[in-house]
PASE-481108 format. One record per residue (C-alpha): residue in one letter; chain; x, y, z. Coordinates in steps of 0.02 Angstrom, whole numbers, plus 50000, padded with zeros to 5 digits. Layout:
PASE-481108
['A','A',[X,Y,Z]]
...
//
This chain:
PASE-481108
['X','A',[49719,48848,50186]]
['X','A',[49594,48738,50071]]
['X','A',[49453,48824,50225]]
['X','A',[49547,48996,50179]]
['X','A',[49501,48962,49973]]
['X','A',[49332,48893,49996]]
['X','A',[49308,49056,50103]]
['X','A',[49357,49178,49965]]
['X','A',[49233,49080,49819]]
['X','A',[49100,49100,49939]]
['X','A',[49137,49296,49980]]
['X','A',[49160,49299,49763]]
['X','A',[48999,49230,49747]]
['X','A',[48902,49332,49873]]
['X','A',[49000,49502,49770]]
['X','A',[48923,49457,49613]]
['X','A',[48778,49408,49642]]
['X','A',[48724,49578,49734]]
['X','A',[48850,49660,49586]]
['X','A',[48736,49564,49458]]
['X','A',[48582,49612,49542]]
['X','A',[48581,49787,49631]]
['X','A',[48750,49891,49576]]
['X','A',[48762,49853,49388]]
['X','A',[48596,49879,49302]]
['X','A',[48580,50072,49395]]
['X','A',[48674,50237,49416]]
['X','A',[48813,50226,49542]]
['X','A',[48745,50336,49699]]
['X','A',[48846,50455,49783]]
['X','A',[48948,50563,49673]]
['X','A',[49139,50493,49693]]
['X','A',[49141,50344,49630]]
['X','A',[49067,50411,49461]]
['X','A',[49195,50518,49445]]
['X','A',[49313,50356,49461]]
['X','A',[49217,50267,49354]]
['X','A',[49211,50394,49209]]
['X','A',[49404,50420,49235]]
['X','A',[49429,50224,49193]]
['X','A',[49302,50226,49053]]
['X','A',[49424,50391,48983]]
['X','A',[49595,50300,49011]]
['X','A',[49533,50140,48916]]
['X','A',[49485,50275,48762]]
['X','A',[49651,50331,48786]]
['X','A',[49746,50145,48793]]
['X','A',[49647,50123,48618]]
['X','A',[49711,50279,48558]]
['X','A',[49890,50279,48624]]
['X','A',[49918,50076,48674]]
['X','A',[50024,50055,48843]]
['X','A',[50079,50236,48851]]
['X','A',[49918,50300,48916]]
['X','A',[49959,50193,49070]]
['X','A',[50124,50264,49079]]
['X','A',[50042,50451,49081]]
['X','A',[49898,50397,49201]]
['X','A',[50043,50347,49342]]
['X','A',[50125,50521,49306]]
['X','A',[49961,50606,49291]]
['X','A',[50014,50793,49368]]
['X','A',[49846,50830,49374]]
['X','A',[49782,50670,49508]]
['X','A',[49756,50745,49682]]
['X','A',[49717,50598,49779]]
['X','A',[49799,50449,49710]]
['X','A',[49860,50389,49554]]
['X','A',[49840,50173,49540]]
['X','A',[49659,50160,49576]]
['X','A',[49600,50193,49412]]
['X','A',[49742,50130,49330]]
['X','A',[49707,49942,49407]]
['X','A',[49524,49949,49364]]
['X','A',[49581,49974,49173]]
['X','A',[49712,49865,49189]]
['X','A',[49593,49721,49257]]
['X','A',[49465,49770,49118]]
['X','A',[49596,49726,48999]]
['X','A',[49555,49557,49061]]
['X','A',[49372,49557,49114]]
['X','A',[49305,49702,49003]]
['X','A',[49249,49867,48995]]
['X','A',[49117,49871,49125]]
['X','A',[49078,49896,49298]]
['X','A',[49067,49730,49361]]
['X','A',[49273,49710,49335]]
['X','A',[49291,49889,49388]]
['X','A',[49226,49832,49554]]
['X','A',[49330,49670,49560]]
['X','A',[49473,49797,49626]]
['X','A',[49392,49805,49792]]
['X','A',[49362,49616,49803]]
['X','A',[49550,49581,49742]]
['X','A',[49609,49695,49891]]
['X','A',[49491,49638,50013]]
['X','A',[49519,49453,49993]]
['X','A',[49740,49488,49987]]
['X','A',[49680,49599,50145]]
['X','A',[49613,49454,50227]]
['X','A',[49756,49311,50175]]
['X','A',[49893,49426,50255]]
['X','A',[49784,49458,50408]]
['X','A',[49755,49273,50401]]
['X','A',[49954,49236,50377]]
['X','A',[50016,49366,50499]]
['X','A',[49892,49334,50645]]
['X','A',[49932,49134,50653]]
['X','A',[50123,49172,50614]]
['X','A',[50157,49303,50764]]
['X','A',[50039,49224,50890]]
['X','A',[50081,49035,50825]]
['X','A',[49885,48973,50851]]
['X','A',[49758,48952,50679]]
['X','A',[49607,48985,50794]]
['X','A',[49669,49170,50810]]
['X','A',[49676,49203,50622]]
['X','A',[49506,49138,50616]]
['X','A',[49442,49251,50751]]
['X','A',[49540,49394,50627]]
['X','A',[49443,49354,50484]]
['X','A',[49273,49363,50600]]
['X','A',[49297,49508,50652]]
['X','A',[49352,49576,50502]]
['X','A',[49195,49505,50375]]
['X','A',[49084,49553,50518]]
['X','A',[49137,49753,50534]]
['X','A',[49021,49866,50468]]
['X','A',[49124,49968,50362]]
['X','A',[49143,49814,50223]]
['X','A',[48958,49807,50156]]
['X','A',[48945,50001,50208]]
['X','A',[48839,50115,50069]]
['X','A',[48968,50206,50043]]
['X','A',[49151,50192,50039]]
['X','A',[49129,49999,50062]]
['X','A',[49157,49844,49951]]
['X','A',[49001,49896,49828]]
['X','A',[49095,50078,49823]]
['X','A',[49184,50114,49665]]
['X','A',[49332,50237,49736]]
['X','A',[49477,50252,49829]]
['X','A',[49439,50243,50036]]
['X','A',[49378,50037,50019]]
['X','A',[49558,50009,49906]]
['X','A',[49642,50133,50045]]
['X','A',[49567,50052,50212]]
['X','A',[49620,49862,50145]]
['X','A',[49815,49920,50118]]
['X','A',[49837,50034,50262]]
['X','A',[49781,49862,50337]]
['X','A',[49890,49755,50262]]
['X','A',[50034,49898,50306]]
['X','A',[50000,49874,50494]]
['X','A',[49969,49687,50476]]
['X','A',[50155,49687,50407]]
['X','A',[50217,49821,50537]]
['X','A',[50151,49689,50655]]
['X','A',[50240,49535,50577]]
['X','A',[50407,49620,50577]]
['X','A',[50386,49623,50780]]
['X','A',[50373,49831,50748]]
['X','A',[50538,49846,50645]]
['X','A',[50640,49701,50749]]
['X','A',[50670,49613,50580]]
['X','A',[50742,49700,50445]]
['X','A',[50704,49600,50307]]
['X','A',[50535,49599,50344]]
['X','A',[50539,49801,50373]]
['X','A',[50606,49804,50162]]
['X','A',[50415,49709,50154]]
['X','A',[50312,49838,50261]]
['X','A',[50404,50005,50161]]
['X','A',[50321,49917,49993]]
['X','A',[50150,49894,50063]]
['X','A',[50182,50093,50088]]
['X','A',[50221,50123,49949]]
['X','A',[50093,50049,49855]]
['X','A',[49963,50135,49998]]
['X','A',[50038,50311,49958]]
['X','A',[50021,50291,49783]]
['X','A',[49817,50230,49799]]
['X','A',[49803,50369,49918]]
['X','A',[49913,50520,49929]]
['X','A',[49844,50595,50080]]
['X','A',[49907,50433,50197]]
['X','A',[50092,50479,50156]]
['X','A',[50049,50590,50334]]
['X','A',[49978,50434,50424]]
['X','A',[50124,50322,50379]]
['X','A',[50247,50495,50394]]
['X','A',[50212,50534,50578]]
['X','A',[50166,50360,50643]]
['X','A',[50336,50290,50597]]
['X','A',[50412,50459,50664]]
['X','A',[50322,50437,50825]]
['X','A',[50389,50260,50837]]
['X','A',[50555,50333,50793]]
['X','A',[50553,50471,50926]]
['X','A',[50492,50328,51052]]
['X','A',[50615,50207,51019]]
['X','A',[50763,50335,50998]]
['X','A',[50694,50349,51215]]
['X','A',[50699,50187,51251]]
['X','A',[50891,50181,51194]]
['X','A',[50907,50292,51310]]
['X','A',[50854,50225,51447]]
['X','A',[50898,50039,51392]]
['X','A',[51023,49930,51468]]
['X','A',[51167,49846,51371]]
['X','A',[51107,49692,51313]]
['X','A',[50932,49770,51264]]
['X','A',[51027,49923,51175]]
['X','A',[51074,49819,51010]]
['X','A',[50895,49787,50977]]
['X','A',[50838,49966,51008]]
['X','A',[50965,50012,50871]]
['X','A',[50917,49894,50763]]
['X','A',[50745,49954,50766]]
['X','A',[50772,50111,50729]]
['X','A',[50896,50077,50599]]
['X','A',[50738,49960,50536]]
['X','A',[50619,50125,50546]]
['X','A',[50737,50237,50452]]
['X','A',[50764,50115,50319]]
['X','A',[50569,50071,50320]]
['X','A',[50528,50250,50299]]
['X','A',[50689,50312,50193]]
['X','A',[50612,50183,50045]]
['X','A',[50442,50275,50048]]
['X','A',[50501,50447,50047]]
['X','A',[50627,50411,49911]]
['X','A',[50493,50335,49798]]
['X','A',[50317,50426,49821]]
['X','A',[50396,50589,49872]]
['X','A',[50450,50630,49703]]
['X','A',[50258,50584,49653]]
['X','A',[50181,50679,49755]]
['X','A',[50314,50818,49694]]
['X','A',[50233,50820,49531]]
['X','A',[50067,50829,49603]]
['X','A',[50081,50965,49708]]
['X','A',[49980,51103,49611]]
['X','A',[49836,50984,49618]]
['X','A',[49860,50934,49780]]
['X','A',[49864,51129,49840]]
['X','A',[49709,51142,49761]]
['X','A',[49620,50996,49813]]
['X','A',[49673,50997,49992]]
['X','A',[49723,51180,50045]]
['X','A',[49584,51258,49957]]
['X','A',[49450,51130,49943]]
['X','A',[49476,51064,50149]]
['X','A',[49554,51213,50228]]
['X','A',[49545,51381,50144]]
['X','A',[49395,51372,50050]]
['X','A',[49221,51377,50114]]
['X','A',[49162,51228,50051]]
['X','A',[49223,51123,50223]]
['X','A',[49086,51210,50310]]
['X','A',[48946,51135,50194]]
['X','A',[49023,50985,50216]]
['X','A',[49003,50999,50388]]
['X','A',[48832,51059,50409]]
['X','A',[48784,50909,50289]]
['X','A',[48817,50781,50400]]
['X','A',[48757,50868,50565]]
['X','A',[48918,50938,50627]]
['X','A',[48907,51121,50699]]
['X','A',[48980,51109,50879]]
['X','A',[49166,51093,50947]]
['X','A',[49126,50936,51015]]
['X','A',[49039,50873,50854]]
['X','A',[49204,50890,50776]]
['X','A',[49290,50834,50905]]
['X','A',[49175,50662,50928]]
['X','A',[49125,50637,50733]]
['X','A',[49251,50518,50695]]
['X','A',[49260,50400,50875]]
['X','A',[49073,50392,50840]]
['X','A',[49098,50352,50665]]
['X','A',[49224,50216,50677]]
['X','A',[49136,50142,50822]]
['X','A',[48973,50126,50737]]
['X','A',[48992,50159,50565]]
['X','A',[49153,50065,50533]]
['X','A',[49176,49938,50650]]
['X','A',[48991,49917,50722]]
['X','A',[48891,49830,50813]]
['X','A',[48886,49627,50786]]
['X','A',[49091,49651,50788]]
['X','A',[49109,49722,50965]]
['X','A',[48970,49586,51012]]
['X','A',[49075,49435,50934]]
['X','A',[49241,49524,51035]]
['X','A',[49175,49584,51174]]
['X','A',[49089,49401,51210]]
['X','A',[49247,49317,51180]]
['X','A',[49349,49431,51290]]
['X','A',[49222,49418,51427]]
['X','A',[49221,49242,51442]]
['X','A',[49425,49226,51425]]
['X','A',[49419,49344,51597]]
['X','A',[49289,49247,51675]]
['X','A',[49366,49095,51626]]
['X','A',[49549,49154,51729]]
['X','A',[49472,49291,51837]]
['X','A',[49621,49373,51810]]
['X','A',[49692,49540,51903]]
['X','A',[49719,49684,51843]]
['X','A',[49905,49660,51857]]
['X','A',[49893,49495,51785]]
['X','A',[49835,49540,51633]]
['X','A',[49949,49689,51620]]
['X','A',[50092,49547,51610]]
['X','A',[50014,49439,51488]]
['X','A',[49994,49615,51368]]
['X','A',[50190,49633,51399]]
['X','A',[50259,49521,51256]]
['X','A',[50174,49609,51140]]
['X','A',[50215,49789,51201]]
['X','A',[50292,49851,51040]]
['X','A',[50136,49783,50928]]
['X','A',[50008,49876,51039]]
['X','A',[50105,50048,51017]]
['X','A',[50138,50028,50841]]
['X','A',[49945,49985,50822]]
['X','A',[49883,50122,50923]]
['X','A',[49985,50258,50836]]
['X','A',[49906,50190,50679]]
['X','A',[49738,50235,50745]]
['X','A',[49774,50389,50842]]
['X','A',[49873,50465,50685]]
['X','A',[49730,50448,50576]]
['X','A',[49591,50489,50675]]
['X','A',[49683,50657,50740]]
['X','A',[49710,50710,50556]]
['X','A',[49565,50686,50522]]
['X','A',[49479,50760,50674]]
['X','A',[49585,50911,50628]]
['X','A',[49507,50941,50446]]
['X','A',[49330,51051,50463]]
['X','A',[49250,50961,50336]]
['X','A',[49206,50778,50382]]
['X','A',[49170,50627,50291]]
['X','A',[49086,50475,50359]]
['X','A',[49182,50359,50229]]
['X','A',[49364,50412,50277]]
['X','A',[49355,50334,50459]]
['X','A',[49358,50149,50395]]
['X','A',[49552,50194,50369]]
['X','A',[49573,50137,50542]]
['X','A',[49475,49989,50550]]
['X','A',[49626,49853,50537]]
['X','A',[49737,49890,50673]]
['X','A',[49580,49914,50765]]
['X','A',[49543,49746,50745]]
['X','A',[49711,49668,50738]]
['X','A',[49746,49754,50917]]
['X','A',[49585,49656,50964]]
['X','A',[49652,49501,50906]]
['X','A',[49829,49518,51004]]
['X','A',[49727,49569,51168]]
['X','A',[49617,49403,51142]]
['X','A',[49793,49314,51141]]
['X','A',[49863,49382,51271]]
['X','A',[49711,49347,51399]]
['X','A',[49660,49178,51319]]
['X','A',[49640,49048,51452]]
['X','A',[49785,48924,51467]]
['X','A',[49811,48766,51366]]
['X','A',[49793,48678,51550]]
['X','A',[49627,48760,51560]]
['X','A',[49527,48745,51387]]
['X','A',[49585,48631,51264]]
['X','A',[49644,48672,51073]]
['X','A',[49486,48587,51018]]
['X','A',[49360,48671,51099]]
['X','A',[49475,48837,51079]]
['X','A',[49451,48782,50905]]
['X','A',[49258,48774,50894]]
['X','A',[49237,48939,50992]]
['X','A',[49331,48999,50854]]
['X','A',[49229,48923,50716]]
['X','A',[49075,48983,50783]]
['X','A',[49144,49161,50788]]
['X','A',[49185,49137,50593]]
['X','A',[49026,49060,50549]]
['X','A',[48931,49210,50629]]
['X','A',[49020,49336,50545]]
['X','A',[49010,49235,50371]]
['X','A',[48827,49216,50386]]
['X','A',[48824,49398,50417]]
['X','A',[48916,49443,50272]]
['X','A',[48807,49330,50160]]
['X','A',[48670,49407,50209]]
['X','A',[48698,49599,50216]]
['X','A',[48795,49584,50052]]
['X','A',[48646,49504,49953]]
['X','A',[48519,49600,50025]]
['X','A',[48447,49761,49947]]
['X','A',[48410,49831,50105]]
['X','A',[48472,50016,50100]]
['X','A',[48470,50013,49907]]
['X','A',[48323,50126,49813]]
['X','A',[48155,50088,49779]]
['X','A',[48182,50001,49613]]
['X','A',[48053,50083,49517]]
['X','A',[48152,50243,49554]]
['X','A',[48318,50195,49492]]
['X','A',[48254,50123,49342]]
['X','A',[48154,50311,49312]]
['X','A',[48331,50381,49343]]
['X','A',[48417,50280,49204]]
['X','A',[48256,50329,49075]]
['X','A',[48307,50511,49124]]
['X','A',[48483,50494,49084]]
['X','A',[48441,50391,48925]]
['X','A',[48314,50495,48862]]
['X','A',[48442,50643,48872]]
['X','A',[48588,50520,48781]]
['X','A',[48477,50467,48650]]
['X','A',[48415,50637,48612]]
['X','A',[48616,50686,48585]]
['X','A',[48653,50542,48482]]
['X','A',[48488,50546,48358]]
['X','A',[48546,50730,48329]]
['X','A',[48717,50681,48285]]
['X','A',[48788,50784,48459]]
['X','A',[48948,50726,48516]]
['X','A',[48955,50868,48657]]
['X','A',[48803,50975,48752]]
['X','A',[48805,51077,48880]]
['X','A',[48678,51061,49035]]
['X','A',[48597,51158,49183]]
['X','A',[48494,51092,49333]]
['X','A',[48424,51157,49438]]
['X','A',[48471,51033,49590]]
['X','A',[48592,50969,49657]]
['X','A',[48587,50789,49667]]
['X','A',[48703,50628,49661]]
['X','A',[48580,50560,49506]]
['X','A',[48558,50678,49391]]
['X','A',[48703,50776,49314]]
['X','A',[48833,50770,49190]]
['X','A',[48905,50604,49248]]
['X','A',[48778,50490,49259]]
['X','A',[48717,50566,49078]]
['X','A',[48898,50541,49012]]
['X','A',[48907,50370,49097]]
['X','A',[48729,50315,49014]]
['X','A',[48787,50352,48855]]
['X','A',[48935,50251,48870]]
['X','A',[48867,50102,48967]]
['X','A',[48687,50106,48876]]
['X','A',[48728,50167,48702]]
['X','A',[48921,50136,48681]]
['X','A',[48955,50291,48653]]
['X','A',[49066,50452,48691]]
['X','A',[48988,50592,48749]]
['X','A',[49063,50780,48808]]
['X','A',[48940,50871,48926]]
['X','A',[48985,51031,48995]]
['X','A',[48890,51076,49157]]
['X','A',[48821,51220,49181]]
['X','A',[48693,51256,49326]]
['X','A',[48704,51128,49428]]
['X','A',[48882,51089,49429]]
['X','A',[49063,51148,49477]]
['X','A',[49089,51329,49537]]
['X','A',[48867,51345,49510]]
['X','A',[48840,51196,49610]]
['X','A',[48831,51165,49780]]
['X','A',[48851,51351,49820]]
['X','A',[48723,51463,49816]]
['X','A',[48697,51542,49643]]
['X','A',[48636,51730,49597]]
['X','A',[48488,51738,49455]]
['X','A',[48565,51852,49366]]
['X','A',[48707,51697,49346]]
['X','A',[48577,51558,49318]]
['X','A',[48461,51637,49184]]
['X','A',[48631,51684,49089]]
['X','A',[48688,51474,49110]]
['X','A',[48518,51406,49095]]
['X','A',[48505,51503,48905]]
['X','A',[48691,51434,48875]]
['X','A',[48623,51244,48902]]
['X','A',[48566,51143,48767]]
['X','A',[48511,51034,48896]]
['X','A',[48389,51102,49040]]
['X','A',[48324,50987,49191]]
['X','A',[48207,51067,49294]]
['X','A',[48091,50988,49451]]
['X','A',[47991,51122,49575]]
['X','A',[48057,51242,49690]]
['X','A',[47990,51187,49845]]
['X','A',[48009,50983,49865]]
['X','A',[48149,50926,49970]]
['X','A',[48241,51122,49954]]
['X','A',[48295,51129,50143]]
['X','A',[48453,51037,50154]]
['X','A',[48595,51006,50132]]
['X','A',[48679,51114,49993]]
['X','A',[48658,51293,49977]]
['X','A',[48610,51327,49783]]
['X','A',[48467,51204,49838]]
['X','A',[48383,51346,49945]]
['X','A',[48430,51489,49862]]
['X','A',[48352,51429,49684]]
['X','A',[48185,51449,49759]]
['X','A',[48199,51639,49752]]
['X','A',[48196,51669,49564]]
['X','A',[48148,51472,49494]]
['X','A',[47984,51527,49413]]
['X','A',[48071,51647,49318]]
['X','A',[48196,51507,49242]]
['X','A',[48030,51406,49228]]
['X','A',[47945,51528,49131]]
['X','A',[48104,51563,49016]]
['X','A',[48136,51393,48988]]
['X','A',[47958,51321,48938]]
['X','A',[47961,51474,48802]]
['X','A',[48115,51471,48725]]
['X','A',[48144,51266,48740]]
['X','A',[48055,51100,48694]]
['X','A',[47991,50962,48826]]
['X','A',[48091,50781,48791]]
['X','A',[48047,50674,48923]]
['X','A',[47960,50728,49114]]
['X','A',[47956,50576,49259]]
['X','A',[47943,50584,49438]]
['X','A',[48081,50531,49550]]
['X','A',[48070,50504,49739]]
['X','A',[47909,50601,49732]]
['X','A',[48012,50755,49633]]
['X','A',[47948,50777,49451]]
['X','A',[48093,50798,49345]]
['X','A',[48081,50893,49162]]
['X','A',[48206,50894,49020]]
['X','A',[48200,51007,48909]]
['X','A',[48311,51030,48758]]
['X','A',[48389,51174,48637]]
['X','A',[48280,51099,48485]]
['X','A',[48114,50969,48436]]
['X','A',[48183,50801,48442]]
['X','A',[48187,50722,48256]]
['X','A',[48075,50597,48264]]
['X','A',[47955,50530,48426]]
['X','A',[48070,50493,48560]]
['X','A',[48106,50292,48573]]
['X','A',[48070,50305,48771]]
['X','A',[47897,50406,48753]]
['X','A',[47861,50533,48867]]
['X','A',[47800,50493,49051]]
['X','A',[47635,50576,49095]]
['X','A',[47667,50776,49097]]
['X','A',[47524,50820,49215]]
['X','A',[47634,50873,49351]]
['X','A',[47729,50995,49236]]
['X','A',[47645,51156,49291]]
['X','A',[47738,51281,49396]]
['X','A',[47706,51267,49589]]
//
């Protein structure tokens, strides 16, 4: 356990440093996890204004669509660390290290050996999906939070032999509770997997003889009771969510055109690119490459080592019969929902990362040479040299920048978001509203909101107008963007050519009519602040003359012609 502890400070220290260093200090790319962000930053305003009851209302929140705790814990844990980002993020960290102690717990408890629960945690700190750009451990929103309990769920499901104990079963229904409530949408996973187990254990009591007839019962009494809890306690939740979740879900995933886009943007047109997206994703993406190294190695040398039959090995994967359906319906479930939904997401996959791994771990048991044929020592250093692997790998991919922005660029991007937040607070503006005319993750009303909270400590309403909501990633008609762009006391403006061609609709068609909001805009509105971002010029313009000479200058405005 003291390895286990000395593990977890090193992980701590390798978070926040790269925290310190490469997450903090910029905007957060990719546009979910400002949303979660802002969300926390509003419920703190609101536990100053109303004390504990603005917790109280978050948890009840009608209005949530995908989860209600998430932002609720990163407030809560700011009431200890502060308002800022750095303890926002210690949410992931805090689930990913209990993630790893149950793994840790379960895997020596059930197969009875420490060198296994090692070989867990290898696999685990080596998967891709931890350190991935986004939806992993640097990812402020729900999927990291979501993958580390629906792996502690299965962990558990695994540790109460698959509902034989029914104790332990009471244990498993509050992991699922506490997943539902991060993430609403898993209430299907956990719904039909423990069905499916249901349905399949209601045959084998059919089919079961006498003395194995008790425990069949037992296990389905186990499953009912397992999955009676959760329905009882998040269905009434998800009851008062249900307009949102209508909205978010029916229209936004399966009515609504919008799933298309989605689509298209990552490279999915084809049947079969629906139908492969998310093996290829959880493969690579998730799990990847140095973990199917470190357990395909070790499982090729256990077979060499017993050159075992086919039929042998089929009877050393008996005992744990139960554990391998459980786990696979945990996977299949998932990744068949998911496969199902037209619009596709290459963070959403990690959800199935655990039992992945866990089902890797119980085949590795089962095929391990014998105690008569490699000792617990050296069983023991094959073991640690797994672990020390995966650790080094997780050192170094979590400190390094690689994948992370050119650094002059992000530190352009928070200029252009200051520039706009001083303007608003030297005019006394507490609320502005604001077209552009791109769609990107780093410029729009979030990271200008979230600069003016994190950089000048203070509140500020933007509306979003081009740019954003129903005028945002859909294609707009001039007629609609001259009328928003003279509505904005706020206008951001770049060229109409650079970087136009994918992925997002309004992107393309703005080219037909931007010299006409160009021309409008540079007559009837005043240059603040112009820069040049990933080779795009950017242009802010405002509703009125700043009062005084803007604190951040002006970058060079010899790009600012039309093109």
């Amino acid at each position: 356990m003291a390895l286990l502890i000395a593990l977890f400070v090193a992980e701590a220290i390798v978070f926040y440093a790269h925290v310190a260093r490469d997450v903090v200090p910029f905007y957060p790319p990719r546009f979910d996890q400002l949303s979660y962000y802002l969300s926390t930053y509003d419920l703190l305003g609101a536990f100053h204004a109303k004390s504990s009851r603005a917790f109280v209302d978050e948890l009840l929140q009608p209005g949530n669509p995908t989860g209600t705790t998430f932002v609720l814990q990163g407030a809560l844990l700011s009431l200890i660390g502060g308002a800022n980002r750095t303890t926002f993020l210690s949410v992931n960290l805090l689930y990913f290290l209990a993630l790893q102690f149950v793994l840790f717990t379960v895997v020596r408890s059930c197969i009875g050996r420490i060198d296994f629960a090692w070989i867990a945690i290898a696999l685990l700190l080596s998967s891709a999906t931890v350190i991935q750009a986004a939806g992993g451990i640097y990812d402020y929103r729900i999927d990291f939070s979501a993958m580390c309990l629906y792996g502690i769920w299965t962990c558990l499901v695994v540790w109460c032999g698959a509902f034989r104990h029914t104790g332990r079963s009471l244990i498993v229904a509050l992991a699922g509770i506490l997943l539902v409530y991060s993430r609403f949408f898993t209430v299907i996973y956990i719904g039909i997997a423990l069905g499916t187990l249901l349905a399949i254990n209601l045959y084998e009591l059919l089919r079961a003889s006498a003395p194995e007839r008790n425990s069949a019962t037992w296990r389905g009494i186990n499953i009912l009771l397992s999955g009676g809890l959760v329905a009882a306690v998040c269905l009434p939740r998800l009851y008062l969510s249900r307009d949102a979740i209508y909205g978010y879900y029916m229209i936004g995933h399966v009515l609504g055109d919008e799933k298309y886009i989605r689509a298209h943007e990552l490279g999915v047109y084809s049947i079969a690119g629906h139908l492969l997206y998310y093996p290829k994703s959880i493969l690579y993406g998730h799990i990847g490459l140095l973990t199917w190294l470190i357990a395909g190695a070790l499982a090729g040398w256990s077979l060499w080592r017993d050159r075992l039959t086919a039929s042998e090995m089929l009877a050393r994967l008996r005992p744990f019969g139960h554990e391998f359906i459980a786990l696979g319906i945990a996977v299949l479930i998932p990744v068949a929902t998911l496969t199902a939904n037209v619009s596709k997401s290459p963070v959403v996959g990690g959800i199935v990362t655990v039992p992945i791994l866990l089902a890797m771990v119980l085949f590795g048991a089962a095929i391990w040479p014998g105690v008569l044929k490699l000792s617990r020592t050296r069983s023991i250093n094959v073991a640690a040299v797994a672990t020390a692997i995966a650790v080094s790998a997780f050192a170094i991919k979590g400190t390094s920048s690689k994948g992370v922005a050119p650094r002059a660029d992000l530190e352009r991007i928070t200029l252009l978001a200051r520039s706009i937040a001083t303007y608003a607070a030297e005019n006394n503006l507490d609320r502005l509203s604001m077209s552009t005319d791109r769609v990107v993750d780093y410029e729009n009303v979030g990271t200008l909101k979230l600069a003016s909270i994190e950089l000048l400590h203070r509140s500020l309403e933007v509306d979003g107008l081009l740019g954003h909501g129903a005028y945002g990633i859909f294609a707009t008609s001039r007629e609609d963007a001259l009328r928003l762009v003279a509505e904005s006391d706020v206008i951001v403006l770049t060229d109409p050519v650079t970087d136009r061609s994918h992925p997002y609709p309004m992107n393309t068609k703005i080219k037909e009519y931007w010299g006409e909001l160009w021309q409008w805009t540079n007559q009837n509105r005043a240059l603040l602040f112009s820069t040049e971002i990933f080779g795009i010029p950017y242009r802010v313009f405002v509703r009125s003359p700043p009062t005084k000479e803007h604190p951040l200058g002006r970058a060079s405005t010899d790009h600012t012609r039309s093109r």
